[in-house]
N, C-alpha and C positions, 0 to 999 in steps of 0.2 A: 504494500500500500504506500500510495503517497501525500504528501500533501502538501499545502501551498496558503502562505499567512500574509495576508493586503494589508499595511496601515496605511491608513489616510489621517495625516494632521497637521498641522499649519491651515494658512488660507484656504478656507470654504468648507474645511472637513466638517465642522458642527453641523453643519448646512447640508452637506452629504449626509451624513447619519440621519435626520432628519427626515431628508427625500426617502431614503431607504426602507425607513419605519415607514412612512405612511404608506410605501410601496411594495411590502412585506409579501404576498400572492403574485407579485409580478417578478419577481426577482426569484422566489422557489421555482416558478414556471420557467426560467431562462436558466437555472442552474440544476434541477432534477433531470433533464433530459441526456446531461455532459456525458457522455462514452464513459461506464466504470465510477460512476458517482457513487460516492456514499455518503456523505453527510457535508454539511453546512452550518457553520455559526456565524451570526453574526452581532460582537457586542459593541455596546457605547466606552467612548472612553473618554478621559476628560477632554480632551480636545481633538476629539473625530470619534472615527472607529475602525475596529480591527474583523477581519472577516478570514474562515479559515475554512478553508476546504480540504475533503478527504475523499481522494479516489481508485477506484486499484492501481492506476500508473502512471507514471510520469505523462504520459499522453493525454488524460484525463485534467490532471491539472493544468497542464499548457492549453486546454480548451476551456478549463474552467478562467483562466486568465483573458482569455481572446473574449470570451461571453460577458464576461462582469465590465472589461473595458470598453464593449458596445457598448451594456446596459446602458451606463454612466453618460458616454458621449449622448446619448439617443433621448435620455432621460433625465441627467443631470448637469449637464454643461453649463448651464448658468449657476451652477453651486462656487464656480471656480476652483475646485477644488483641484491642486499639484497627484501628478502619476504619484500610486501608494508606494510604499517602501514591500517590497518584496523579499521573503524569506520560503525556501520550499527545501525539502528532501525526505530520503525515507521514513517510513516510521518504525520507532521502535516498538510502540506498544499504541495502541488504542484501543481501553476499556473502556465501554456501554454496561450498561446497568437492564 
C-alpha cells in the first residue's frame, strides 16, 4: 500500500478547507473512483489542511494527486491557495478499527 499526504497552508489554505467542507460529497465522488483506493482523510489544521490518501500503489496515488489538483483548479481557484507540500511513500502499517 501507498500513500500520499497534501498540506495546504499559507495564503488561501483556510479558504480551501472551507471550500472542501462544504464540498464534502463532491470530493469523495472524485477520489472513490482512483484505481486501488482505499481511504481518504481529510483534517483542518490551524492554518489550512492536511488531506491523506491511501491506495494499493504508487499508481493510485499519483492519480489521487492529478484528481485532487483538478478538483481545486475547477472548484477552488479563487481560494488562492499555493500547490500543497507533498509527502508520499510506502506504508508500514495501517490499522482500521
Amino acid at each position: 500500500m501507498h500513500a500520499v499526504v497534501r498540506t495546504y497552508s499559507g495564503a488561501g489554505a483556510k479558504k480551501l478547507a472551507d471550500v472542501l467542507e462544504e464540498h464534502k460529497k463532491d470530493v469523495e465522488k472524485v477520489m472513490h473512483p482512483v484505481k486501488g483506493f482505499t481511504s481518504y482523510t481529510l483534517l483542518r489544521t490551524a492554518d489550512g489542511c492536511i488531506s491523506v490518501t491511501v491506495c494499493k500503489d504508487k499508481a493510485g496515488t499519483d492519480e489521487s494527486l492529478r484528481v485532487a489538483a483538478d478538483w481545486i483548479k475547477k472548484n477552488a481557484s479563487n481560494t488562492g491557495v499555493s500547490a500543497p507540500m507533498v509527502s508520499e511513500g510506502s506504508i508500514i502499517l495501517h490499522s482500521t478499527k
